[in-house]
C-alpha positions, -999 to 999 in steps of 0.1 A, spaced: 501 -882 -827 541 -889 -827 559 -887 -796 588 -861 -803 618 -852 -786 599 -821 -775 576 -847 -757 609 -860 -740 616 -829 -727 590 -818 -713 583 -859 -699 620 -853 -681 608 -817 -666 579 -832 -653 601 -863 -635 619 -839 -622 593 -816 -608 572 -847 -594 603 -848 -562 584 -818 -534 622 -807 -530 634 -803 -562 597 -788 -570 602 -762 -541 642 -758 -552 629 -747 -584 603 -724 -571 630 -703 -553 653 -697 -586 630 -690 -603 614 -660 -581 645 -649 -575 655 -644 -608 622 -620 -609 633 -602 -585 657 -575 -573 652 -583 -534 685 -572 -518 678 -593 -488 681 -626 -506 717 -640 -511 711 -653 -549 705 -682 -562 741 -700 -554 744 -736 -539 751 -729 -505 722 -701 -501 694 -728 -518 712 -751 -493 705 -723 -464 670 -714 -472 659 -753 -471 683 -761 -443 692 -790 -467 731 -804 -468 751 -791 -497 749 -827 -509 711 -829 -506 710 -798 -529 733 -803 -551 714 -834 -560 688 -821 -567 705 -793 -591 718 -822 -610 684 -832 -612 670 -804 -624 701 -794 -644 698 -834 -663 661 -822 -672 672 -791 -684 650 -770 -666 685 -753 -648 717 -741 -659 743 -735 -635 773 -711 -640 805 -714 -618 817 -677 -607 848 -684 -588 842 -707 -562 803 -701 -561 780 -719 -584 750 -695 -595 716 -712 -615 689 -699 -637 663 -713 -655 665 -725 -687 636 -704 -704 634 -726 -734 626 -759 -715 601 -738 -692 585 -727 -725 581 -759 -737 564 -769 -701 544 -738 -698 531 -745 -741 522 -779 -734 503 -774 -702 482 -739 -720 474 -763 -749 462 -790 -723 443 -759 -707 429 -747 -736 415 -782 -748 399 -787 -717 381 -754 -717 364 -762 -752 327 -769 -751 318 -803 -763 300 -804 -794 278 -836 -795 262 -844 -832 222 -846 -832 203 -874 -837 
């Protein structure tokens, strides 16, 4: 098998995901972007910050992060700076890890003697 720049992708999601932070950071965007909830604030710096009681810095850290790995994109609406997920990277995650599923649920077929 070749490594391909998919494979580099998805290896940079994965780095990115391995931090518990950036992991749970992730988590929340991404549920609030399924939902409607009008009790949550959105996904904007300082309410991420809120939520984890984390520094401004501390999150915005780990945005770039996530954002570097393309897993994020962040979009500046005045002075509040909203992300989403990038679907296309979390596609490429989500593939890789059904084929790995997939491969593992296959019976082994052993050749008789």
């Amino acid at each position: 098998m070749k490594i391909t720049a998919a494979h580099d992708d998805v290896s940079r999601a994965f780095r990115a995901l391995a931090n518990p932070n950036r992991l749970a950071i992730f988590e929340r965007i991404h549920e609030d972007g399924l939902c409607c909830r009008t009790d949550r604030k959105g996904n904007t710096v300082c309410a991420i910050a809120e939520d984890f009681q984390l520094a401004l810095s501390t999150v915005s850290h780990h945005l770039k992060e996530l954002r570097a790995a393309g897993l994020i994109t962040c979009e500046r609406r005045g002075q509040q700076v909203t992300c989403t997920i990038n679907q296309a990277t979390l596609g490429r995650v989500l593939g890789l890890l059904r084929r790995s599923a997939r491969a593992g649920r296959s019976p082994r077929r052993h050749k008789r003697r």
